[in-house]
LOKOL-182077 format. One line per field, with one value per residue (C-alpha): x negated, y negated, z negated; residue in three letters. Coordinates in pm, 1 decimal. Example, Ala and Ser with C-alpha at 12.3 -4.5 7.8 and 13.67 -1.06 7.14 Angstrom:
<rs>
X	(-1230.0_-1367.0)
Y	(450.0_106.0)
Z	(-780.0_-714.0)
residu	(ALA_SER)
</rs>
This chain:
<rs>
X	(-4613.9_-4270.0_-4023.7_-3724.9_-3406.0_-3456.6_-3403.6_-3001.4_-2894.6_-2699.3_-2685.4_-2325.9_-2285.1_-1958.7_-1839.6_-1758.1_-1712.9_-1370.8_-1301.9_-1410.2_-1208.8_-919.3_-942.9_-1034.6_-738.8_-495.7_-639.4_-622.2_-217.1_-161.3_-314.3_-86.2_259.4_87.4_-5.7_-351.8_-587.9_-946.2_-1245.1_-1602.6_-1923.7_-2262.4_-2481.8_-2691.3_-2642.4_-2873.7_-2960.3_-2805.9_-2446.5_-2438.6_-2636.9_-2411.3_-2089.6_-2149.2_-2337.2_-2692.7_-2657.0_-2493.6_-2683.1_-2586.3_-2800.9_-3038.3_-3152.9_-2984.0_-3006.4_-3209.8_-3329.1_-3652.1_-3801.6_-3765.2_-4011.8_-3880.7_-3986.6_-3561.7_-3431.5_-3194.4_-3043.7_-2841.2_-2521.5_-2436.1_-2066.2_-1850.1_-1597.7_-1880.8_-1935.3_-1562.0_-1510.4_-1823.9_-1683.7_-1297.6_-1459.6_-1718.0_-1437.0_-1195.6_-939.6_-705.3_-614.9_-583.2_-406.4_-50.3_-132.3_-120.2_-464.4_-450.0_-792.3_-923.9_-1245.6_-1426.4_-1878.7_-2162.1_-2295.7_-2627.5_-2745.0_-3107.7_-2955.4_-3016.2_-2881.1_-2614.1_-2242.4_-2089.0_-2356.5_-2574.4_-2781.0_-2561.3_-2262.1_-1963.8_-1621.2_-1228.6_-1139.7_-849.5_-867.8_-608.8_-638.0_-365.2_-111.1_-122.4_181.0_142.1_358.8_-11.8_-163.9_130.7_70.8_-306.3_-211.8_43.0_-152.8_-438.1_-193.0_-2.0_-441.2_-404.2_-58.2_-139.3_-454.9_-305.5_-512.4_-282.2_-186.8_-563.3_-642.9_-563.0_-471.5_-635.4_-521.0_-633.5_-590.5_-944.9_-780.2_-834.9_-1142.5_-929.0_-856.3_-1150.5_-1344.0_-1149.0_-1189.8_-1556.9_-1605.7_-1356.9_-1595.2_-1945.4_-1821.4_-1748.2_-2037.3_-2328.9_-2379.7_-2386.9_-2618.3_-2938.2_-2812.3_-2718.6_-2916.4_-3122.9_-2899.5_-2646.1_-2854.0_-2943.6_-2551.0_-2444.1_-2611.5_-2555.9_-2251.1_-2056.3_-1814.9_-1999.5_-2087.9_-1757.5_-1851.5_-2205.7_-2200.6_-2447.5_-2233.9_-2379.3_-2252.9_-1915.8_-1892.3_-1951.4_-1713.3_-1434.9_-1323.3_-1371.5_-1080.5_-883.2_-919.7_-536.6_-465.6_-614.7_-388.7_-258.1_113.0_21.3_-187.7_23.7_324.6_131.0_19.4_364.3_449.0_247.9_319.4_706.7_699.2_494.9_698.6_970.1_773.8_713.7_335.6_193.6_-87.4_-212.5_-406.8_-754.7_-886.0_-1287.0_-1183.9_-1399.2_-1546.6_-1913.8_-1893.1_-1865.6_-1605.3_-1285.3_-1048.6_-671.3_-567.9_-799.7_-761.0_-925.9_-869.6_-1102.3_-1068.6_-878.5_-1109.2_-1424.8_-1538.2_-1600.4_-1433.5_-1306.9_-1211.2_-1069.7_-960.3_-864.9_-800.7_-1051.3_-890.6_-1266.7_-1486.5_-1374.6_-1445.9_-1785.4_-1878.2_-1817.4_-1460.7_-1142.1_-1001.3_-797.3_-611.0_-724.8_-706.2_-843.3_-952.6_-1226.9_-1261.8_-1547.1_-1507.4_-1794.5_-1581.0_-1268.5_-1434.7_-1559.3_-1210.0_-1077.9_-1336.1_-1336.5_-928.3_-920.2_-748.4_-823.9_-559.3_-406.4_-674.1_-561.3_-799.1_-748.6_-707.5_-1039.0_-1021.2_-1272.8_-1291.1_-1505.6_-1633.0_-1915.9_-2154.5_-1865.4_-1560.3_-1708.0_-1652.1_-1299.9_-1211.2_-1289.0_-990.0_-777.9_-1064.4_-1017.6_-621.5_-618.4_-906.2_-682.6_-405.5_-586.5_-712.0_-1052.9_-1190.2_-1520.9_-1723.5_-1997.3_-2289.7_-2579.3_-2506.2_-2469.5_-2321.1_-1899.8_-2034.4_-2299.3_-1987.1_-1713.4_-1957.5_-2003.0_-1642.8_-1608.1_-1898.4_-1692.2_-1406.1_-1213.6_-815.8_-790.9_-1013.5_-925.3_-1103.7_-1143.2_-1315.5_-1363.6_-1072.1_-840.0_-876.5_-824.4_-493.3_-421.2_-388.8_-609.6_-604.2_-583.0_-713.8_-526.0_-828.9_-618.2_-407.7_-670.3_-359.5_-459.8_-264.4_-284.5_-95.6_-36.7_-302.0_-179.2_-168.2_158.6_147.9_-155.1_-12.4_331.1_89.7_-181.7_144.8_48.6_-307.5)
Y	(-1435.3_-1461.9_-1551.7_-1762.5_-1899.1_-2255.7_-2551.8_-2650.9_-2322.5_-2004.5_-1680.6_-1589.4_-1314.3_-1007.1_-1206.7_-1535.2_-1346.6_-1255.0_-1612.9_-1705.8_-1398.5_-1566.4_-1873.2_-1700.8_-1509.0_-1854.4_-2028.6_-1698.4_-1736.6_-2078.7_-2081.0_-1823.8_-1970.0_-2256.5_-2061.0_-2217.7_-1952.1_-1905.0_-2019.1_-1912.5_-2158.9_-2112.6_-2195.7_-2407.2_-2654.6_-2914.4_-3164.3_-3383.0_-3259.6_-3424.5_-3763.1_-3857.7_-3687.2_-3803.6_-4114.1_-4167.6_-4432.2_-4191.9_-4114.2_-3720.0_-3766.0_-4029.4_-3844.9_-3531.4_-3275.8_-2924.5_-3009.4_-2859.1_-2735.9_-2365.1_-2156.1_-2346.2_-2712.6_-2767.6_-2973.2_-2735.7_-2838.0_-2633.4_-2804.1_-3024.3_-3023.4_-2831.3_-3074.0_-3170.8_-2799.6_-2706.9_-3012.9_-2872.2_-2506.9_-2616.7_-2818.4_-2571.6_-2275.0_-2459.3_-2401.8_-2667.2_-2485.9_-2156.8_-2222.2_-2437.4_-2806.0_-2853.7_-2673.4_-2581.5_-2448.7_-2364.4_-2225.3_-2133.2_-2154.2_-2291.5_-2672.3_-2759.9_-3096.8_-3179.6_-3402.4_-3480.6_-3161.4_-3308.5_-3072.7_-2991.0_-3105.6_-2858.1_-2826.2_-2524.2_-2551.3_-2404.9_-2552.8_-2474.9_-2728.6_-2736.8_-2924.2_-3026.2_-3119.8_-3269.4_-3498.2_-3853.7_-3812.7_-3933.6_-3648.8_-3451.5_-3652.3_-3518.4_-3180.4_-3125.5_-3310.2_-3087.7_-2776.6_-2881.7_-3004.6_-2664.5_-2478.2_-2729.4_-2619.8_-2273.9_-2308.5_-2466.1_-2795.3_-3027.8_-3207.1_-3230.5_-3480.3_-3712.4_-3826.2_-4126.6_-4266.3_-4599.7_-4669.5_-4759.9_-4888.0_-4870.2_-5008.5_-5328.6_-5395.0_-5264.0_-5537.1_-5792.6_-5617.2_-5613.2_-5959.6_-6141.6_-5850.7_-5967.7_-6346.3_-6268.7_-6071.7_-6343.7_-6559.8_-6219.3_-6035.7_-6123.8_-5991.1_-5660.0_-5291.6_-5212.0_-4997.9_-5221.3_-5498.9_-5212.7_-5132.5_-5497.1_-5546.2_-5146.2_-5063.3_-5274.2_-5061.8_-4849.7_-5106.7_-5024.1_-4670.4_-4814.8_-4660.3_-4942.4_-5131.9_-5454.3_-5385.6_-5264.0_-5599.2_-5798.9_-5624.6_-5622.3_-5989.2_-5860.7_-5860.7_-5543.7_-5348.5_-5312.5_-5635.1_-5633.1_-5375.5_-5376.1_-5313.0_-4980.8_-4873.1_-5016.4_-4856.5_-4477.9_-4613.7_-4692.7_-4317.8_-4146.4_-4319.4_-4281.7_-3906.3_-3861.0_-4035.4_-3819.9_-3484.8_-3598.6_-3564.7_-3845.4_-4048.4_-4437.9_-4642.4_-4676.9_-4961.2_-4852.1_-4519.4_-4510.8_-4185.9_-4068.7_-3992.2_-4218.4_-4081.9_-4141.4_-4380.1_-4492.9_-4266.3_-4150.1_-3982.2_-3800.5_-3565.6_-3629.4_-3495.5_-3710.4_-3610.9_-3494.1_-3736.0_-3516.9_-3527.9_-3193.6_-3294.6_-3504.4_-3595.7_-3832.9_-3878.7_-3847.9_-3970.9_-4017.4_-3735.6_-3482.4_-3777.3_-3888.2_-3513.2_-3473.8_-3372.8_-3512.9_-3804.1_-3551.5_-3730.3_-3499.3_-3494.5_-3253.9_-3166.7_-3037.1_-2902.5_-2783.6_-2455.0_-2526.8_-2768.6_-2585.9_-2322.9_-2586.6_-2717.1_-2348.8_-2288.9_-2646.1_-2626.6_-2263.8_-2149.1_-1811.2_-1612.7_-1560.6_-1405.8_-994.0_-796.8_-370.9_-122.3_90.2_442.5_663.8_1129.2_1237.0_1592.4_1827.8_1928.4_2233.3_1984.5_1667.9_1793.4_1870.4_1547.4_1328.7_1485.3_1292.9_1055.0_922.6_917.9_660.5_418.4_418.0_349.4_17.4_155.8_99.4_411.4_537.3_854.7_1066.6_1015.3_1035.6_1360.8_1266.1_1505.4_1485.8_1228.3_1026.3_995.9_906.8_636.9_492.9_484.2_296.5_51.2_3.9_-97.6_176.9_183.8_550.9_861.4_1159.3_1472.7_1748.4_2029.2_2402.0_2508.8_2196.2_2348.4_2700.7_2578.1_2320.6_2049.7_1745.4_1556.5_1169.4_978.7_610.0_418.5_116.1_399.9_698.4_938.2_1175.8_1437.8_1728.4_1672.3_1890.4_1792.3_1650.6_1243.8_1206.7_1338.4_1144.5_751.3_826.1_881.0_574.3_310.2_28.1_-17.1)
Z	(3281.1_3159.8_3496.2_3349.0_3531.5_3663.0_3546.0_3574.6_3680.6_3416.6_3369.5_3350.5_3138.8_3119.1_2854.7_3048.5_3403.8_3273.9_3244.3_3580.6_3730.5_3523.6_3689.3_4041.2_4002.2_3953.7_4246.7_4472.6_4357.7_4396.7_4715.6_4818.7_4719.7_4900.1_5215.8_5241.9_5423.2_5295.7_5467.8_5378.4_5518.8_5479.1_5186.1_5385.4_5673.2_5912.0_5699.8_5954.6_5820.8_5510.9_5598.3_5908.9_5644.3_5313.7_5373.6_5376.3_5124.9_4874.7_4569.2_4622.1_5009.8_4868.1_4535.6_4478.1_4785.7_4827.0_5165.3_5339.2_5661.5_5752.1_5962.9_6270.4_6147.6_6109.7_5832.5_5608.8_5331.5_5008.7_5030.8_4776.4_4837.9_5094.3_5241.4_5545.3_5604.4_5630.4_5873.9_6088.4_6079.4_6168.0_6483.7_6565.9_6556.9_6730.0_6504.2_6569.4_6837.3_6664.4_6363.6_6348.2_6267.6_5934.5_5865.3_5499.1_5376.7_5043.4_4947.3_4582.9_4604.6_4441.0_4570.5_4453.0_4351.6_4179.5_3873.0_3522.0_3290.8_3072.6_2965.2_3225.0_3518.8_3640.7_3960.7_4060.2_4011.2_4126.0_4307.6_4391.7_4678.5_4932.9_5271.4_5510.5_5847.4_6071.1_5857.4_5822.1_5629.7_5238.6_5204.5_5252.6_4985.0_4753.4_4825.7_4743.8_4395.0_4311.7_4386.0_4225.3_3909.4_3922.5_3825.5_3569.2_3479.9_3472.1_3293.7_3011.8_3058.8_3245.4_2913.3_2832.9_3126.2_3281.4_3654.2_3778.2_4081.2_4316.4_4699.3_4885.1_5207.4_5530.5_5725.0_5811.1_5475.3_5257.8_5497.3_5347.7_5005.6_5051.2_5117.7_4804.0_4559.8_4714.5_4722.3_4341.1_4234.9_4397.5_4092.2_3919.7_4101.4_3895.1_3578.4_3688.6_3727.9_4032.0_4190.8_4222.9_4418.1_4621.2_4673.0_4734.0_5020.5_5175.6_4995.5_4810.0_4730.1_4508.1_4278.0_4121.7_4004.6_3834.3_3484.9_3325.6_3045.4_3171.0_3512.8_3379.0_3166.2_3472.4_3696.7_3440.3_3590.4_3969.7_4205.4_4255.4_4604.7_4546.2_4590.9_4902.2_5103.8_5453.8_5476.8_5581.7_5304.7_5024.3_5160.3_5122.1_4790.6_4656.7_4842.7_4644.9_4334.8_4375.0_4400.1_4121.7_3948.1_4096.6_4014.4_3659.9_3734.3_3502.8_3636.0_3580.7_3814.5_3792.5_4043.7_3974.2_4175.8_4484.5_4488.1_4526.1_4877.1_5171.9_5401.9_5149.8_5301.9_5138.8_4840.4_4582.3_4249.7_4018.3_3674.8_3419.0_3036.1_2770.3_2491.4_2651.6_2883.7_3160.8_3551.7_3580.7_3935.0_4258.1_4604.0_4859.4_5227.3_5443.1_5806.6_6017.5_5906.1_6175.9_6429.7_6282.6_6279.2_6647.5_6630.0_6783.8_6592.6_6299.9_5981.7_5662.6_5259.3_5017.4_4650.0_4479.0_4103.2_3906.4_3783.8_3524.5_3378.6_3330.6_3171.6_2933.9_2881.5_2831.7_2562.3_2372.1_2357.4_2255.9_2545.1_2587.1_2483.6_2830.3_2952.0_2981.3_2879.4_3012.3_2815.3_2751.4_2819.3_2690.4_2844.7_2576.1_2764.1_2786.9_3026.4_3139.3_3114.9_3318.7_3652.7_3606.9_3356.2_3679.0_3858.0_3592.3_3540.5_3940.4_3941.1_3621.7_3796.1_4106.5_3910.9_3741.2_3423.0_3259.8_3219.2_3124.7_3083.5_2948.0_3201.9_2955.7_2836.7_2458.8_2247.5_2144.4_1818.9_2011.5_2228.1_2007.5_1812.4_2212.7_2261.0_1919.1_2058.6_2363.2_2163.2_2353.7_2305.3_2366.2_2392.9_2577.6_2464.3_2712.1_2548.1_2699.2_2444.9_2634.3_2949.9_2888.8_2710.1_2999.2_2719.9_2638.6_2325.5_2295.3_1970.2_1968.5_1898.9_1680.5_1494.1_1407.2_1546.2_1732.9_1904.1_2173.0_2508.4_2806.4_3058.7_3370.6_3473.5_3387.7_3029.1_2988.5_3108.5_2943.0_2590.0_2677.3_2786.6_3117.9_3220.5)
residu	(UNK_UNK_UNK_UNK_UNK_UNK_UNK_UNK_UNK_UNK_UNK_UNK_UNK_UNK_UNK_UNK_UNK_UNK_UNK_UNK_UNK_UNK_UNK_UNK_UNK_UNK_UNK_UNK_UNK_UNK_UNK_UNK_UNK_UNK_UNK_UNK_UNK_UNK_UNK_UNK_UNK_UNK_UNK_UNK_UNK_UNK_UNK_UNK_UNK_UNK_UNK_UNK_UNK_UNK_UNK_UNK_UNK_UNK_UNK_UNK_UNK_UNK_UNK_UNK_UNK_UNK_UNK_UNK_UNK_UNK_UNK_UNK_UNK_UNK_UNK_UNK_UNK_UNK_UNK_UNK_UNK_UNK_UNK_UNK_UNK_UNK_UNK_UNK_UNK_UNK_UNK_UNK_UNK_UNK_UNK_UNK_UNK_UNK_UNK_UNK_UNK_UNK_UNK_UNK_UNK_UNK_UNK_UNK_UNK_UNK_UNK_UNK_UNK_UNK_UNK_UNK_UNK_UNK_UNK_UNK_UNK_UNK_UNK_UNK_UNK_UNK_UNK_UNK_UNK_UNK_UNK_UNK_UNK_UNK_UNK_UNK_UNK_UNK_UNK_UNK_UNK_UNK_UNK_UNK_UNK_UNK_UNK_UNK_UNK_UNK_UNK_UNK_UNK_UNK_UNK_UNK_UNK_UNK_UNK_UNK_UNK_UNK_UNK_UNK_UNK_UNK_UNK_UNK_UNK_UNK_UNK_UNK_UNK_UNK_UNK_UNK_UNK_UNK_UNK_UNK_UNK_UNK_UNK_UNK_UNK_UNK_UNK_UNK_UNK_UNK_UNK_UNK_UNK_UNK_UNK_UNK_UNK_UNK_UNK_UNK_UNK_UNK_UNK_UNK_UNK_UNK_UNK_UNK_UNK_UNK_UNK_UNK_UNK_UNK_UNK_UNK_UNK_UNK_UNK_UNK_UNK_UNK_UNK_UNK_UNK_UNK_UNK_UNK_UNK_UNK_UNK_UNK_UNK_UNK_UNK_UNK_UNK_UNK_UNK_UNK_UNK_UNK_UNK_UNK_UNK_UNK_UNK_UNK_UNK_UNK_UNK_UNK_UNK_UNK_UNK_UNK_UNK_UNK_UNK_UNK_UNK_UNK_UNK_UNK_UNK_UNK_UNK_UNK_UNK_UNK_UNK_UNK_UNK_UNK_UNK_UNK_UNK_UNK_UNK_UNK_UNK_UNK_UNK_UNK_UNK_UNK_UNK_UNK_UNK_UNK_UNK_UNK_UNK_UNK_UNK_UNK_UNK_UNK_UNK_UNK_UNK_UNK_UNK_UNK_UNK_UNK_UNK_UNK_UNK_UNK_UNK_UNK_UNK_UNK_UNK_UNK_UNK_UNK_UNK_UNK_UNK_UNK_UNK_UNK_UNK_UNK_UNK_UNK_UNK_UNK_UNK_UNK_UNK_UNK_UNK_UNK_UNK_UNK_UNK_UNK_UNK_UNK_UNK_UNK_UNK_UNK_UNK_UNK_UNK_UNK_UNK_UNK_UNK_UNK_UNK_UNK_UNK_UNK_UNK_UNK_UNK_UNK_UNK_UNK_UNK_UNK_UNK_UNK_UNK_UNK_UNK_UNK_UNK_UNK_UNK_UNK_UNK_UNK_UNK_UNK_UNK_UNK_UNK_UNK_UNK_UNK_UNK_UNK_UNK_UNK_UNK_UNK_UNK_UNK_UNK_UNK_UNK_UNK_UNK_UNK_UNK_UNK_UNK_UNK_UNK_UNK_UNK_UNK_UNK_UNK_UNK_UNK_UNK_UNK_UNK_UNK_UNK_UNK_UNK)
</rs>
């Protein structure tokens, strides 16, 4: 019997992990300049986590979770996103009181949902997200956007999508919201899909993210939860708009925004692709999660973007080119010479080179058609005649020169150039 990979989940082979270690290596910067610390959670939680979290009327807890009983009869379940499990692990820990409030956080894992296979949707898939725990200010808000913008930046994507902003509210005034949308959507309610009756009578709010064209046609005359702000919430909404306007960080407002997840309150936004179709990411304030999970009443905001999806970008826009590939080098030796090549061998790996050797015992040919193969820059031959004459000689790869050099580490990088 053949064993294959499952259903929704890749291989990912050496020739896209340099892209991912590309991207890893931006967000590991960013998050730097940034000074948001790292946090690792588990790949599994209580199932309990993500209904009381994300909402047990979310599709993600209703249709799409990993969940099962272990060897103790306890509900576990693969999580499906990791801004519950960071709000579980910063209340568990305690680390309000270890870390200076603000708490910034960032993280990079694979989430697993069971969902339909389409581009850019798998059932593991991986994520980038930043949380912050602490600030009510807008000023908050402002900064997870512009750290996620500055990956986009970097990447070379920013111009290829687009930010979509809208304001949910507050519980005062979503109520309010709630109510003018329901009172508006009753005659309707017959002549729309199944999942939206289901929604108007659990959660209303949803209805606005329903992807059925007969439900989008109906809602295109709704009311607007923007028109529906407290002073409060309008003020952060014209905040946030203001300084982006200020940062030059272009955006429009999209009143359908609510989210997939329940525990979003006031500003929302998310990225998704100009051409392609596809949400590469998004975010939004998230003031009551700590509390519902337990915690002490905390004011938070985060991000999260699929890494899947910018990889897709990267490769559908051609954007490759900035990704530095090291320079190949090749110690063609023989059985007497291999021992003492690694001296010189070691010292160029801990220096950051790519280096390879003769561990199959080919002969110098077999070895110099490898190197070849391994599109190797340079080879450095090390024969029994090169170390009697304490010399080496280097072929440039590119070039066909070849010349003899004395043999010591120094000789050798001033002759090969930066790693």
């Amino acid at each position: 019997m053949n064993i294959v990979r499952q259903k929704g989940c890749r291989d990912i082979l050496p020739e896209d992990t340099k892209i991912w270690q590309y991207i890893e290596e931006q967000i590991r910067d960013i998050c730097k300049e940034y000074n948001i610390k790292e946090i690792r959670t588990p790949v599994f939680e209580a199932t309990e986590l993500y209904s009381r979290g994300v909402g047990d009327e979310t599709d993600i807890v209703n249709k799409e979770m990993y969940t099962f009983l272990d060897k103790g009869n306890r509900s576990i379940t693969l999580r499906p996103e990791l801004t519950a499990g960071v709000v579980r692990a910063y209340i568990e820990n305690g680390l309000s009181s270890k870390i200076p409030s603000p708490i910034k956080l960032w993280y990079t894992g694979n989430m697993y949902r069971y969902e339909k296979m389409q581009k850019g949707r798998y059932r593991e898939f991986s994520q980038f997200g930043v949380e912050f725990f602490g600030s009510s200010s807008y000023l908050a808000d402002i900064e997870t956007i512009c750290a996620s913008y500055e990956l986009l930046k970097r990447l070379n994507i920013a111009d290829k999508v687009e930010l979509a902003i809208n304001s949910i509210g507050c519980d005062k005034c979503r109520k309010e919201y709630i109510d003018k949308l329901k009172n508006y959507l009753s005659p309707y309610l017959n002549d729309m899909c199944d999942t939206c009756k289901i929604r108007f009578e659990k959660n209303p709010l949803r209805i606005l993210d329903c992807k059925e064209e007969k439900c989008k046609k109906i809602l295109n005359s709704a009311p607007v939860i923007t028109d529906s702000l407290c002073d409060e919430c309008s003020n952060d909404f014209n905040n946030i708009k203001n300084t982006l306007e200020k940062l030059n960080i272009n955006y429009i407002v999209d009143t359908r925004i609510v989210r997939g997840l329940d525990y979003y309150n006031k500003t929302v936004y998310e990225y998704v692709s100009k051409d392609l179709e596809l949400a590469v990411g998004g975010g939004g304030r998230y003031d009551k999660l700590v509390s519902v999970l337990g915690g002490v009443n905390t004011p938070a905001v985060g991000f999260g973007i699929g890494i899947d999806r910018v990889v897709i970008l990267l490769k559908e826009y051609g954007l490759l080119d900035n990704i530095k590939n090291n320079k190949i080098i090749y110690f063609l030796t023989d059985d007497s010479t291999y021992i003492k090549s690694l001296e010189y061998v070691n010292s160029l790996r801990n220096l950051n080179y790519t280096v390879e050797t003769n561990i199959q015992e080919r002969s110098f040919n077999a070895q110099l058609k490898y190197a070849n193969k391994l599109n190797a820059d340079f080879v450095i031959i090390i024969g029994e005649d090169e170390i009697k004459n304490n010399e080496c000689s280097i072929k440039n790869m590119r070039t066909g020169e070849q010349s003899k050099i004395k043999l010591d580490i120094n000789s050798i990088k001033e002759k090969i150039g930066n790693a």
